[in-house]
mmCIF entry with sequence, helices, sheets and N, C-alpha, C, O atoms, coordinates in Angstrom:
data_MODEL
# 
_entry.id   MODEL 
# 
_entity.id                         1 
_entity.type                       polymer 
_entity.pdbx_number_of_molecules   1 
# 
_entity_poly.entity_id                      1 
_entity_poly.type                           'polypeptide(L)' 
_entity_poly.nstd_linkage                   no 
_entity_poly.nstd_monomer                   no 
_entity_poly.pdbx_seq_one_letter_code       
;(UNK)(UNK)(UNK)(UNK)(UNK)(UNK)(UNK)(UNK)(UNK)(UNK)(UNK)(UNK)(UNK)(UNK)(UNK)(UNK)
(UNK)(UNK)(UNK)(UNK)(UNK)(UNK)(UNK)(UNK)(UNK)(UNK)(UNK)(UNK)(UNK)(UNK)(UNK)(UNK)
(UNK)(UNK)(UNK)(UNK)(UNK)(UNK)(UNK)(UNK)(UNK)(UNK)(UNK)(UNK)(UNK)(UNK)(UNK)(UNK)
(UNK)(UNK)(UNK)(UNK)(UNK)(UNK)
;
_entity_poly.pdbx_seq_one_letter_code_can   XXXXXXXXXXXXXXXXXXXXXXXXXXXXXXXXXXXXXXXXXXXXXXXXXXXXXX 
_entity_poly.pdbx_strand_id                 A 
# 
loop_
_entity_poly_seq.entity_id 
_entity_poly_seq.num 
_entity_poly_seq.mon_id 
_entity_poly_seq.hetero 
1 1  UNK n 
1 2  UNK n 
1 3  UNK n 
1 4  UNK n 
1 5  UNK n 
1 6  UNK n 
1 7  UNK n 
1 8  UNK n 
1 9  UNK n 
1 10 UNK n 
1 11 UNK n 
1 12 UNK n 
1 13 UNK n 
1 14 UNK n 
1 15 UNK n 
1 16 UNK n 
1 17 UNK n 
1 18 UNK n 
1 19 UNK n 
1 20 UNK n 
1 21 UNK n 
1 22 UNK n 
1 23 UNK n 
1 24 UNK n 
1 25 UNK n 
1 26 UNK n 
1 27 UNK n 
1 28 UNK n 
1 29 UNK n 
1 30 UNK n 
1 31 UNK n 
1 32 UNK n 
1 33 UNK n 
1 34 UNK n 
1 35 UNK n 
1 36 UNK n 
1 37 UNK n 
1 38 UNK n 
1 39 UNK n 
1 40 UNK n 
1 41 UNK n 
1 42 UNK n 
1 43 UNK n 
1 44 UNK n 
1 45 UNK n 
1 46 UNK n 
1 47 UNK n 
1 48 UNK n 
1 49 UNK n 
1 50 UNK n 
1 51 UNK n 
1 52 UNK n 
1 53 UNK n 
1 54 UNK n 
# 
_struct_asym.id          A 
_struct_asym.entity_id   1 
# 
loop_
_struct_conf.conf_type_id 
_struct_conf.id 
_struct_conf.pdbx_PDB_helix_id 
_struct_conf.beg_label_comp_id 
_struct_conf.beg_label_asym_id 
_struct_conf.beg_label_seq_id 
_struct_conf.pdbx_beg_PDB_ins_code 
_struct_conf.end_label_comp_id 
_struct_conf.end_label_asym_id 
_struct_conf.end_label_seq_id 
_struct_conf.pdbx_end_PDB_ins_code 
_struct_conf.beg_auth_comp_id 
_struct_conf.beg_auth_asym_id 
_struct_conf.beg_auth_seq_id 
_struct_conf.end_auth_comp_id 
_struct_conf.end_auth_asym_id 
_struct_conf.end_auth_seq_id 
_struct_conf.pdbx_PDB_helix_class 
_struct_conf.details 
_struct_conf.pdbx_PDB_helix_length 
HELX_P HELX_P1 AA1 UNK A 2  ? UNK A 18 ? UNK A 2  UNK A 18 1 ? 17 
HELX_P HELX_P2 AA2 UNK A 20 ? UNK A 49 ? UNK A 20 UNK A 49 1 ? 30 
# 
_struct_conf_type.id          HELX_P 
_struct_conf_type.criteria    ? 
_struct_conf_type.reference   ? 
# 
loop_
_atom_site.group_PDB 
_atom_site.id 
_atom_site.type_symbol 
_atom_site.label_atom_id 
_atom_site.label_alt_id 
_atom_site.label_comp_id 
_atom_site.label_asym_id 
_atom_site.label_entity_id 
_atom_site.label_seq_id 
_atom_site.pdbx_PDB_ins_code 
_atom_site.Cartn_x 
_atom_site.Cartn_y 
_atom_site.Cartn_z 
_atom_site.occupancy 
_atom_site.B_iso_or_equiv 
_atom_site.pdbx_formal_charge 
_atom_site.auth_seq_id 
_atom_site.auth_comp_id 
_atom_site.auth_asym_id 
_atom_site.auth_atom_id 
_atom_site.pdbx_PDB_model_num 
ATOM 1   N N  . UNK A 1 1  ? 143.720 -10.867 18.685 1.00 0.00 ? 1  UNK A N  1 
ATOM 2   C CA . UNK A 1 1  ? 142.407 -10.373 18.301 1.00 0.00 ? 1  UNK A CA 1 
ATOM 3   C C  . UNK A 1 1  ? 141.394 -11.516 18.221 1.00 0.00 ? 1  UNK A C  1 
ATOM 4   O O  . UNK A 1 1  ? 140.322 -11.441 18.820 1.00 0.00 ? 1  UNK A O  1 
ATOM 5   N N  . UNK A 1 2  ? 141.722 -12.529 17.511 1.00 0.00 ? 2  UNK A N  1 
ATOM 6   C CA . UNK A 1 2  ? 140.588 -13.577 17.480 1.00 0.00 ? 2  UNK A CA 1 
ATOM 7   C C  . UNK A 1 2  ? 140.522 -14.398 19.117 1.00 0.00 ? 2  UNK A C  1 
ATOM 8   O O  . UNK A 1 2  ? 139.512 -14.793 19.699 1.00 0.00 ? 2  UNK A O  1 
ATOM 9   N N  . UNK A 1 3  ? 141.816 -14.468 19.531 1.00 0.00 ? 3  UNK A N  1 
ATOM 10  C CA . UNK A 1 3  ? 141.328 -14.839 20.852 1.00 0.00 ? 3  UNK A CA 1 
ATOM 11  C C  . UNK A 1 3  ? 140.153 -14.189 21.940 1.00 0.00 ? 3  UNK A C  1 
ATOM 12  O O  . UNK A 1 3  ? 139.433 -14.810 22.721 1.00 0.00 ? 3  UNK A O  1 
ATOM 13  N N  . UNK A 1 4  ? 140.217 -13.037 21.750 1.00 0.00 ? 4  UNK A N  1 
ATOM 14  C CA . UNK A 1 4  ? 139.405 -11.966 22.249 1.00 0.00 ? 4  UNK A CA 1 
ATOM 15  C C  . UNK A 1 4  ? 138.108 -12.081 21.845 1.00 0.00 ? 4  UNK A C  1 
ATOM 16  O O  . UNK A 1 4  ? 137.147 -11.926 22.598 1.00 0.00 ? 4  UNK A O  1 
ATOM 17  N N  . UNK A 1 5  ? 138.039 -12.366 20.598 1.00 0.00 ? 5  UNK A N  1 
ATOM 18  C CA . UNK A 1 5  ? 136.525 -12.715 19.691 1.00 0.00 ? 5  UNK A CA 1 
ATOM 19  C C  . UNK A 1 5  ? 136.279 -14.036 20.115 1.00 0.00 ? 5  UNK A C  1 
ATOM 20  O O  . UNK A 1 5  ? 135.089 -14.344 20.047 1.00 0.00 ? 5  UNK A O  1 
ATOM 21  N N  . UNK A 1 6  ? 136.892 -14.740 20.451 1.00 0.00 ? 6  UNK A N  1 
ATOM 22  C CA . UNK A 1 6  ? 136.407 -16.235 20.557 1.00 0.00 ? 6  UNK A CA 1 
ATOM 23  C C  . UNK A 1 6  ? 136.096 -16.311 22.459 1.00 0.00 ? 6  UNK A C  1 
ATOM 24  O O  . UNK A 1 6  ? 135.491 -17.255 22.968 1.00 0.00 ? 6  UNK A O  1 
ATOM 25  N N  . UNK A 1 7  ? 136.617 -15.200 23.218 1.00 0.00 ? 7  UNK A N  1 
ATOM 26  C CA . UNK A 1 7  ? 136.500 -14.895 24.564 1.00 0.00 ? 7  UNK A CA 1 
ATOM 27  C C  . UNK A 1 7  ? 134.872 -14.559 24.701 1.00 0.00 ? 7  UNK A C  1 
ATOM 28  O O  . UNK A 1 7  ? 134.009 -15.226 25.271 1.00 0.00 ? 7  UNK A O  1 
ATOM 29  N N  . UNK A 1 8  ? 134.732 -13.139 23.893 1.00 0.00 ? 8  UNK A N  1 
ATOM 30  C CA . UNK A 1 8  ? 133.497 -12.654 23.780 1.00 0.00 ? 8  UNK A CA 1 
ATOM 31  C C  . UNK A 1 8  ? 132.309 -13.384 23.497 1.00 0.00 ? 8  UNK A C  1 
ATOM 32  O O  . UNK A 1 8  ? 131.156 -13.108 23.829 1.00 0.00 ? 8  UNK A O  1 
ATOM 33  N N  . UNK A 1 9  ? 132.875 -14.662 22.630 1.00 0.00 ? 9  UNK A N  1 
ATOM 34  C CA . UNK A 1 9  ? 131.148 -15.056 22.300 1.00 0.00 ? 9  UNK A CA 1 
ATOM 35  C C  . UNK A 1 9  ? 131.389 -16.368 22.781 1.00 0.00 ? 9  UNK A C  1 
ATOM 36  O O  . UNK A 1 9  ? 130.739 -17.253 22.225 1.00 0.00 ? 9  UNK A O  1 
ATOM 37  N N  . UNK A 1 10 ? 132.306 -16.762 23.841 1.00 0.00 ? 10 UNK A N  1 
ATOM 38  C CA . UNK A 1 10 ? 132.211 -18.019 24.827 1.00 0.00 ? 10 UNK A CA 1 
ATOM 39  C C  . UNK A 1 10 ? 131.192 -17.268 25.804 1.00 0.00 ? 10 UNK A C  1 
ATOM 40  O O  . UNK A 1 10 ? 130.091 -17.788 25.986 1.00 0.00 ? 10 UNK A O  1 
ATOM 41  N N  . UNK A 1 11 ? 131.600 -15.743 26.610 1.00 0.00 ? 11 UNK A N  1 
ATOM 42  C CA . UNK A 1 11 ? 131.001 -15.404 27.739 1.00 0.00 ? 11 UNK A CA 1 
ATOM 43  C C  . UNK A 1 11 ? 129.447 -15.143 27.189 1.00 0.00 ? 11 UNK A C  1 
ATOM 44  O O  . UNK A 1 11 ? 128.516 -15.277 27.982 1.00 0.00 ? 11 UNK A O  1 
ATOM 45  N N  . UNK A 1 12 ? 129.159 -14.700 25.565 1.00 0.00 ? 12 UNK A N  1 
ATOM 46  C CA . UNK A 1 12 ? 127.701 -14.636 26.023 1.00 0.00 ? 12 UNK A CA 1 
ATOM 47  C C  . UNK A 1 12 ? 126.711 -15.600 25.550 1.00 0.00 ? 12 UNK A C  1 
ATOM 48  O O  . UNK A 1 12 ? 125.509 -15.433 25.345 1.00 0.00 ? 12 UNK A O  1 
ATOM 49  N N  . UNK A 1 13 ? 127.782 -17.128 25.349 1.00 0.00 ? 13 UNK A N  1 
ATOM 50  C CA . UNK A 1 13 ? 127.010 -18.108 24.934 1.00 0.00 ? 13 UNK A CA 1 
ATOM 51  C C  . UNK A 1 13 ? 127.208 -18.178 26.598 1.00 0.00 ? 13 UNK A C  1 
ATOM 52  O O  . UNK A 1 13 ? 126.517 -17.224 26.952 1.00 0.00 ? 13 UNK A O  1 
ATOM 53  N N  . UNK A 1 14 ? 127.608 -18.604 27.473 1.00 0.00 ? 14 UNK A N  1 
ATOM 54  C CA . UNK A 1 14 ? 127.593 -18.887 29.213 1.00 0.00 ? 14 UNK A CA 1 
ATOM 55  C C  . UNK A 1 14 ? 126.389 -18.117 29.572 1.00 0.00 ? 14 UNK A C  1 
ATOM 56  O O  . UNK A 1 14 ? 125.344 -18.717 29.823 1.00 0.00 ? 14 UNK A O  1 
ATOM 57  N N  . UNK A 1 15 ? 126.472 -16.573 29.621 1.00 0.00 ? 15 UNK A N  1 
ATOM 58  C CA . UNK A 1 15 ? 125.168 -15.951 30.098 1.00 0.00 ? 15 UNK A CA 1 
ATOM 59  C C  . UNK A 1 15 ? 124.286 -16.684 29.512 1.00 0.00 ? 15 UNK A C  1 
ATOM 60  O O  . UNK A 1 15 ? 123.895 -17.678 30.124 1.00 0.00 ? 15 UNK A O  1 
ATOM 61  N N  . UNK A 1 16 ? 123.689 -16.368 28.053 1.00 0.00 ? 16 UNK A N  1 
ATOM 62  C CA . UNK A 1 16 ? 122.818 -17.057 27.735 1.00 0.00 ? 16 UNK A CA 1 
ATOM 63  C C  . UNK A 1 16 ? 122.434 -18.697 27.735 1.00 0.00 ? 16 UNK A C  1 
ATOM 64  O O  . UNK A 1 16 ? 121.408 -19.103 27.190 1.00 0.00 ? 16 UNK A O  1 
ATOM 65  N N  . UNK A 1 17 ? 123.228 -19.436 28.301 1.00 0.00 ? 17 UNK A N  1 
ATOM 66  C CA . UNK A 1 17 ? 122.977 -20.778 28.978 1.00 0.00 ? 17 UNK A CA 1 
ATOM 67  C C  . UNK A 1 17 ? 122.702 -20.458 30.447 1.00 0.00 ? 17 UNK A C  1 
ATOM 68  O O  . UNK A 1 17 ? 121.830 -21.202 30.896 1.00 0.00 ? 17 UNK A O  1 
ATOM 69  N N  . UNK A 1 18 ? 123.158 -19.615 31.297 1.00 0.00 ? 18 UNK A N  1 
ATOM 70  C CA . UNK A 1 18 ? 122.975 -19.234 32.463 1.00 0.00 ? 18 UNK A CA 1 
ATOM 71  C C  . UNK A 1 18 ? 121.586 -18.829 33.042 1.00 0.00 ? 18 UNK A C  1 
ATOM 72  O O  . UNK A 1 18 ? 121.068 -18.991 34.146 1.00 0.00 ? 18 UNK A O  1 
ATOM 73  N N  . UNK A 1 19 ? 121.054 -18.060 31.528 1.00 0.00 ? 19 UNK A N  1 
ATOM 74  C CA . UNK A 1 19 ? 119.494 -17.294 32.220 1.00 0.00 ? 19 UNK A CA 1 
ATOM 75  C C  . UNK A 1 19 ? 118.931 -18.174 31.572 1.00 0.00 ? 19 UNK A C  1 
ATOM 76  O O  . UNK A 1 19 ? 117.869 -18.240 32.191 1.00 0.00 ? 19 UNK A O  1 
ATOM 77  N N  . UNK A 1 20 ? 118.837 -19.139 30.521 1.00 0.00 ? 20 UNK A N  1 
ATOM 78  C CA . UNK A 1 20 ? 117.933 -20.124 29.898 1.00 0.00 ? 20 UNK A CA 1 
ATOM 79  C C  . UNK A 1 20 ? 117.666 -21.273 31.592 1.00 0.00 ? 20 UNK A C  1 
ATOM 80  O O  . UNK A 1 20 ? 116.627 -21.468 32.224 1.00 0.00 ? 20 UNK A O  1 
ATOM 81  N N  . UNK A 1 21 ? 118.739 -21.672 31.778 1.00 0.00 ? 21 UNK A N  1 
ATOM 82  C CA . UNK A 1 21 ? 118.745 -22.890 32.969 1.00 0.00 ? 21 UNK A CA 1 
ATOM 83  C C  . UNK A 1 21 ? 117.968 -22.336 34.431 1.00 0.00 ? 21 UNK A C  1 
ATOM 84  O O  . UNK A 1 21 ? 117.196 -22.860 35.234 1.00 0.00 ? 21 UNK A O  1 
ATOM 85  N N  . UNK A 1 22 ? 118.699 -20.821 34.287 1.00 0.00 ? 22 UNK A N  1 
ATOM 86  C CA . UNK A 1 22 ? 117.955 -20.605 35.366 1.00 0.00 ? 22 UNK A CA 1 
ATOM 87  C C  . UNK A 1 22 ? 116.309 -19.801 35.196 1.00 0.00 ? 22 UNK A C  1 
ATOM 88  O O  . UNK A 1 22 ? 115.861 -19.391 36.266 1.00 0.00 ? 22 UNK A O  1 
ATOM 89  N N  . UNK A 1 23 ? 115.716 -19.645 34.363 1.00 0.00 ? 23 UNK A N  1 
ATOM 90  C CA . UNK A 1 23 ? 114.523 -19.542 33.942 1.00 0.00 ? 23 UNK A CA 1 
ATOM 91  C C  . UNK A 1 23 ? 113.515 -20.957 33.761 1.00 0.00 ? 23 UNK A C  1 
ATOM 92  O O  . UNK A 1 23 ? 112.305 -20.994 33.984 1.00 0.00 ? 23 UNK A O  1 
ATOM 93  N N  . UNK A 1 24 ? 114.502 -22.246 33.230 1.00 0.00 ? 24 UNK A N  1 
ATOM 94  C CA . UNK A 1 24 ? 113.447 -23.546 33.692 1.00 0.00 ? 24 UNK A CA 1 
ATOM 95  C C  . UNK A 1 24 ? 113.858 -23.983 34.900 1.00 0.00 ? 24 UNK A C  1 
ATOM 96  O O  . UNK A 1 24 ? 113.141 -24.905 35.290 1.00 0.00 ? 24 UNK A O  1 
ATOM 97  N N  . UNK A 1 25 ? 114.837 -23.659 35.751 1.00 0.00 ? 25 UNK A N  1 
ATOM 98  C CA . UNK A 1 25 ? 114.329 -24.181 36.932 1.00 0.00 ? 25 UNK A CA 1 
ATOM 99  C C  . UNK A 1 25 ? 113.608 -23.122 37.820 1.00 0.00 ? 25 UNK A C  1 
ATOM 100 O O  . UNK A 1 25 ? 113.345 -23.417 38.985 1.00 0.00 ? 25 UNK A O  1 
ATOM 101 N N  . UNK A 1 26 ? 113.230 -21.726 37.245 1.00 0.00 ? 26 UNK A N  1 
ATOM 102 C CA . UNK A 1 26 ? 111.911 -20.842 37.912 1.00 0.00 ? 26 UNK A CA 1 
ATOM 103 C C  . UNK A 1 26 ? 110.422 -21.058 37.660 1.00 0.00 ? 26 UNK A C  1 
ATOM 104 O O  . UNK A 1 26 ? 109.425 -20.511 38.132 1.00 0.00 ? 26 UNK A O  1 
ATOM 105 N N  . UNK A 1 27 ? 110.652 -22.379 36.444 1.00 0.00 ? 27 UNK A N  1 
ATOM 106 C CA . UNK A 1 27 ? 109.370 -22.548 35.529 1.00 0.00 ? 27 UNK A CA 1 
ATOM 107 C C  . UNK A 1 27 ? 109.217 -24.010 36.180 1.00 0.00 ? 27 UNK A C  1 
ATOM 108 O O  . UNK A 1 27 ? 108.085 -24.479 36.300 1.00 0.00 ? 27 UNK A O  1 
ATOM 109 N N  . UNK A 1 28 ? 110.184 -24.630 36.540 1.00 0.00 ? 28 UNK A N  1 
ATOM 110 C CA . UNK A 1 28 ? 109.379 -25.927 36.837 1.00 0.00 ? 28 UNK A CA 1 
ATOM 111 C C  . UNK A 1 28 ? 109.318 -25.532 38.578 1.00 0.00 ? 28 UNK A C  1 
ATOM 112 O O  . UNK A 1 28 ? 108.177 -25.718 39.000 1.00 0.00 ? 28 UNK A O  1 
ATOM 113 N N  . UNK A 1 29 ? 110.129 -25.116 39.480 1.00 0.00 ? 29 UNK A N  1 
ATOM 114 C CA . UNK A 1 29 ? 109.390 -25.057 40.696 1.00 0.00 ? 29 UNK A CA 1 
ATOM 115 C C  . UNK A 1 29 ? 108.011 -24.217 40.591 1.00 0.00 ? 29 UNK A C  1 
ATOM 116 O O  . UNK A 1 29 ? 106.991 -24.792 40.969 1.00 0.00 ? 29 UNK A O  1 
ATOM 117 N N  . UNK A 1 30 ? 107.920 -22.971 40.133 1.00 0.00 ? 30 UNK A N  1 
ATOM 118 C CA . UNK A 1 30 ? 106.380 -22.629 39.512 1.00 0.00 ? 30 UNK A CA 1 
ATOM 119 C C  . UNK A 1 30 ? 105.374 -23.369 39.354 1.00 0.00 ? 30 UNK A C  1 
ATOM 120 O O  . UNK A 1 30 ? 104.342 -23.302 40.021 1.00 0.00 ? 30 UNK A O  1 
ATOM 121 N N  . UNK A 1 31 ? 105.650 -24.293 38.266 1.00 0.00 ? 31 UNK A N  1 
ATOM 122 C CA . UNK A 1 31 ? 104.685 -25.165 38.148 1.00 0.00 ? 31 UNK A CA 1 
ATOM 123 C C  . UNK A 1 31 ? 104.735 -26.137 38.920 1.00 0.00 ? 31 UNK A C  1 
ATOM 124 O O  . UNK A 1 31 ? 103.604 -26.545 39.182 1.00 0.00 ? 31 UNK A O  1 
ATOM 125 N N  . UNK A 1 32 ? 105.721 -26.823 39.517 1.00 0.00 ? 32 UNK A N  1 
ATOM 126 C CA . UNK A 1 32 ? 105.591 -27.711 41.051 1.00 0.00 ? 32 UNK A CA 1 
ATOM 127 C C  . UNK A 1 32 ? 104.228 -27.506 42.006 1.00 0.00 ? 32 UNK A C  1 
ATOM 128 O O  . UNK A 1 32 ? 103.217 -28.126 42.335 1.00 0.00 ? 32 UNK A O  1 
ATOM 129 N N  . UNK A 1 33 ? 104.969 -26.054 42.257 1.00 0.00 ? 33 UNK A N  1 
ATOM 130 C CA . UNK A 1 33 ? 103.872 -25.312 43.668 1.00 0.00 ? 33 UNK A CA 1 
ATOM 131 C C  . UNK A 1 33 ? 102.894 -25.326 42.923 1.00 0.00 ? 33 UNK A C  1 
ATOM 132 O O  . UNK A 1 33 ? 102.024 -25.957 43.523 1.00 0.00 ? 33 UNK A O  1 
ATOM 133 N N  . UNK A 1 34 ? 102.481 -24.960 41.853 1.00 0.00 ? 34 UNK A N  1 
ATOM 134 C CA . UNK A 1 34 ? 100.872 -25.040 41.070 1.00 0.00 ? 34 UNK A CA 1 
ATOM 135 C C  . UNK A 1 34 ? 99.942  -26.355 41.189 1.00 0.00 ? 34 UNK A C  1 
ATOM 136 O O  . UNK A 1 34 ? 98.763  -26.602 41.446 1.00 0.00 ? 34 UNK A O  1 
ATOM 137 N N  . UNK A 1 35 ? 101.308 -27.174 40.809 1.00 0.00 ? 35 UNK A N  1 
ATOM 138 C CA . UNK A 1 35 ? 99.582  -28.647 41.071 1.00 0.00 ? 35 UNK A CA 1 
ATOM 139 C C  . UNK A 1 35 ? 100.008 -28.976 42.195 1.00 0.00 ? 35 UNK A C  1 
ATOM 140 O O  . UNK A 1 35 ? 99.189  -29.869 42.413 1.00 0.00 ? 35 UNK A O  1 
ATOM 141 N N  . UNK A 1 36 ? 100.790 -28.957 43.287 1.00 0.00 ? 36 UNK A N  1 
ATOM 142 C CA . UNK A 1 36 ? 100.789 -29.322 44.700 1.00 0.00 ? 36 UNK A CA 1 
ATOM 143 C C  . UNK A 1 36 ? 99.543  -28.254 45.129 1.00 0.00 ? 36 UNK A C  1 
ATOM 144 O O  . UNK A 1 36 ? 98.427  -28.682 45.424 1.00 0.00 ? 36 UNK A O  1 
ATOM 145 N N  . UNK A 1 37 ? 99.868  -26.845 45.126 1.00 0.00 ? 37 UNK A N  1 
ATOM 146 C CA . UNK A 1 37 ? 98.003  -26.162 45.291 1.00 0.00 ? 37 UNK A CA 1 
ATOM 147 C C  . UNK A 1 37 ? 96.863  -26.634 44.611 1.00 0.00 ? 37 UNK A C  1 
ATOM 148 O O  . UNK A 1 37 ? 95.818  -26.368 45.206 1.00 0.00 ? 37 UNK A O  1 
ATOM 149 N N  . UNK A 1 38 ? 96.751  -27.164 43.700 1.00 0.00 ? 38 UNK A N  1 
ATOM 150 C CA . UNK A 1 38 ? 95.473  -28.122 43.146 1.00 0.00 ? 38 UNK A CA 1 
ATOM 151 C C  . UNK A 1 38 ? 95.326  -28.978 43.590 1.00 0.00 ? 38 UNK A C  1 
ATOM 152 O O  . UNK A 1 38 ? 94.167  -29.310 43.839 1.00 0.00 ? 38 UNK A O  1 
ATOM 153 N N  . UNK A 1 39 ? 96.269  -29.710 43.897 1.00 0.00 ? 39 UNK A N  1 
ATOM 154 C CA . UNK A 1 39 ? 96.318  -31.125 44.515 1.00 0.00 ? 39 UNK A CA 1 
ATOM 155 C C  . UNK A 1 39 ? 95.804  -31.194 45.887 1.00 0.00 ? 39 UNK A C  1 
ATOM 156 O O  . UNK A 1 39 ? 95.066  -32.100 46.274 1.00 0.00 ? 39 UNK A O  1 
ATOM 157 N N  . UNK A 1 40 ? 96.322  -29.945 46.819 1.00 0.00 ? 40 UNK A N  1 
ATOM 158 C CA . UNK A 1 40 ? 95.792  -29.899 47.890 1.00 0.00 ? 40 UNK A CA 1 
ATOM 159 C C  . UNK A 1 40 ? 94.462  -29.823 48.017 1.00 0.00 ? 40 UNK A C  1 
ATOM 160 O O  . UNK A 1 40 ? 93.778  -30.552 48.736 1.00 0.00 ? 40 UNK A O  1 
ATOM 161 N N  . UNK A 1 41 ? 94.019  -28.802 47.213 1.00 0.00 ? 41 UNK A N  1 
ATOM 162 C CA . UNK A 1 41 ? 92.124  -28.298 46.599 1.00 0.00 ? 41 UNK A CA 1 
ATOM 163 C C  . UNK A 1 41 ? 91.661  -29.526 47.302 1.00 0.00 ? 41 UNK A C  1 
ATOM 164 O O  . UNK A 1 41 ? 91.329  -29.881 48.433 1.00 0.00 ? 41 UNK A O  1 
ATOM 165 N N  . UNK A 1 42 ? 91.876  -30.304 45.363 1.00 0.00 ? 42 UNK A N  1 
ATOM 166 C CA . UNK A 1 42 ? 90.910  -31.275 45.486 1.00 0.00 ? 42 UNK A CA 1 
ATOM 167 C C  . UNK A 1 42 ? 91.185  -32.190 46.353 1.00 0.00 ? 42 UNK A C  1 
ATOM 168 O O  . UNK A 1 42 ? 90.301  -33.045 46.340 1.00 0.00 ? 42 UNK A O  1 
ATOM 169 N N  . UNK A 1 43 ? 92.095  -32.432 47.185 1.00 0.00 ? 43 UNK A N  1 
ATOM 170 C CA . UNK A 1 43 ? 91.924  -33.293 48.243 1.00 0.00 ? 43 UNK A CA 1 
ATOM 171 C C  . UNK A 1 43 ? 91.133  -32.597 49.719 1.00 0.00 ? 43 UNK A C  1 
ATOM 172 O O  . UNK A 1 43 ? 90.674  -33.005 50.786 1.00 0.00 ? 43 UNK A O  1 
ATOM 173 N N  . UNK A 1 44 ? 91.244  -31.839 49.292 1.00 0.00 ? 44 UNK A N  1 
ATOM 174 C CA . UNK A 1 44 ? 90.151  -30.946 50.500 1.00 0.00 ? 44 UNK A CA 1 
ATOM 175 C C  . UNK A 1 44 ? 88.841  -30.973 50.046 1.00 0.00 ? 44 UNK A C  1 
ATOM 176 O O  . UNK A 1 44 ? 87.953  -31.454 50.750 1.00 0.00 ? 44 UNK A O  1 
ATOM 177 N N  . UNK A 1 45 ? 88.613  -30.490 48.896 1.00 0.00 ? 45 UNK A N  1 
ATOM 178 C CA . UNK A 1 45 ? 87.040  -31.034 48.484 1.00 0.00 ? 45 UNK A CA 1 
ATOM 179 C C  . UNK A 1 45 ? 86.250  -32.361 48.587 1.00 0.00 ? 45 UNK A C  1 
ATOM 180 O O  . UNK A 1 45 ? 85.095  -32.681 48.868 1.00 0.00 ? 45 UNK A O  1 
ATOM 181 N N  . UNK A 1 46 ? 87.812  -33.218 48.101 1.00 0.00 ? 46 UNK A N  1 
ATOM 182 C CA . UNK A 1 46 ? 87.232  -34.962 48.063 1.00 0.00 ? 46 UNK A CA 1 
ATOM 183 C C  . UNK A 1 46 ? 86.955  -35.063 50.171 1.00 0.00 ? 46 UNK A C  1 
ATOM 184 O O  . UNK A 1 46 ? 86.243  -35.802 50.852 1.00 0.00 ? 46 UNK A O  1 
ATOM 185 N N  . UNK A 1 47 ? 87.759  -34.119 50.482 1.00 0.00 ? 47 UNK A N  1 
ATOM 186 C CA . UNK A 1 47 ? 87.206  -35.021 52.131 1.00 0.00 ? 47 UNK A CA 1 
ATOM 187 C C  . UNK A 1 47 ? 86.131  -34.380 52.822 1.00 0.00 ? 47 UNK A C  1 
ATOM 188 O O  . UNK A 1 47 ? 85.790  -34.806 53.926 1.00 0.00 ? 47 UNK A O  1 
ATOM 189 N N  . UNK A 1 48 ? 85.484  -33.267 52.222 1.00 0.00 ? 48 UNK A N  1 
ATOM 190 C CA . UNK A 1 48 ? 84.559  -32.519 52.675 1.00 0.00 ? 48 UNK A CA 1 
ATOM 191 C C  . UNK A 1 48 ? 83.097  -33.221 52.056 1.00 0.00 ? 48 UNK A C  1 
ATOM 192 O O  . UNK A 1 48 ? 82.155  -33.690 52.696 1.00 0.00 ? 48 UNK A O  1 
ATOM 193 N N  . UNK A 1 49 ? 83.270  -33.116 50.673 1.00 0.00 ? 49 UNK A N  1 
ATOM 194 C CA . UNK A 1 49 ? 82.246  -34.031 50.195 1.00 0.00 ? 49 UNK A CA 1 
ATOM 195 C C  . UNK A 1 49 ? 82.147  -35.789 50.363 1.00 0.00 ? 49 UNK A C  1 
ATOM 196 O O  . UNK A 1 49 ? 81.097  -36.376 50.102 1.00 0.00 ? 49 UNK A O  1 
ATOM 197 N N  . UNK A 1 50 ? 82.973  -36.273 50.677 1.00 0.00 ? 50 UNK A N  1 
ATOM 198 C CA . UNK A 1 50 ? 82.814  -37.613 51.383 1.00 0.00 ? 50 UNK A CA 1 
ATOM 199 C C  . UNK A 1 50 ? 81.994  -37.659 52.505 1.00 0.00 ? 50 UNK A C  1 
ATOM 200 O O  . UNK A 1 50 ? 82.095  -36.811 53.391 1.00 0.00 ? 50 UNK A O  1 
ATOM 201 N N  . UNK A 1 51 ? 81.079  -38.697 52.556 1.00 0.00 ? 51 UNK A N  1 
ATOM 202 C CA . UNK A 1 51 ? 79.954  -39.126 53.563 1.00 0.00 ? 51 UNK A CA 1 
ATOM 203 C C  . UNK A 1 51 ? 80.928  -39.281 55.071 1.00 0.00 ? 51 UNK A C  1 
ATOM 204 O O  . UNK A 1 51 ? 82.061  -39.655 54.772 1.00 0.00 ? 51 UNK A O  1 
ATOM 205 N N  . UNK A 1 52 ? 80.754  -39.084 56.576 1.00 0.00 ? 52 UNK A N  1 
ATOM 206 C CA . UNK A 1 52 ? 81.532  -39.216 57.719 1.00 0.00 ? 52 UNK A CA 1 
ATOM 207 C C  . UNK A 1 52 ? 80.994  -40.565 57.707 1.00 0.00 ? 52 UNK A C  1 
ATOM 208 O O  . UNK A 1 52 ? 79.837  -40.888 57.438 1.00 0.00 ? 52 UNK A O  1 
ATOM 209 N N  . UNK A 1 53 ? 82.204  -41.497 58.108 1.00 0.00 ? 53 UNK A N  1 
ATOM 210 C CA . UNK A 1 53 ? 82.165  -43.144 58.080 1.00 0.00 ? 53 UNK A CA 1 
ATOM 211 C C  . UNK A 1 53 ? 82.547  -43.209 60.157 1.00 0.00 ? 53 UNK A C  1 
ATOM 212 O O  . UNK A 1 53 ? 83.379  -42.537 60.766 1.00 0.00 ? 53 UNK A O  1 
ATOM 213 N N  . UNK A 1 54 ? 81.656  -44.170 60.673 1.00 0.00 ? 54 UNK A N  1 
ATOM 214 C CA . UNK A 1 54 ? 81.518  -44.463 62.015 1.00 0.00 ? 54 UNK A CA 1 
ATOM 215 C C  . UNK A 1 54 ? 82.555  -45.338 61.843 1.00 0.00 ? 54 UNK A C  1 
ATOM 216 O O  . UNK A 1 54 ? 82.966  -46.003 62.794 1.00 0.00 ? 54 UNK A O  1 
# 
């Protein structure tokens, strides 16, 4: 019986390490692609508003 109890709350400490890990690595590629799209922006703005050099 206690083996069984000690089975049960190994597997839903695993799930719940399972969807925690895989929820920050949905949160940091998220936010990756977020300032790589800003980043792109303003580097498109900085070369549009820059003077054309001969």
């Amino acid at each position: 019986m206690e083996s069984q109890l000690l089975n049960n709350v190994l597997a839903i400490v695993a799930m719940f390490l399972l969807v925690a890990v895989t929820g920050g690595v949905g949160y940091l590629t998220l936010s990756d692609w977020r300032d790589r799209r800003r980043q792109e922006k303003e580097n498109l703005e900085l070369r549009r508003s820059s003077p054309k050099r001969k």
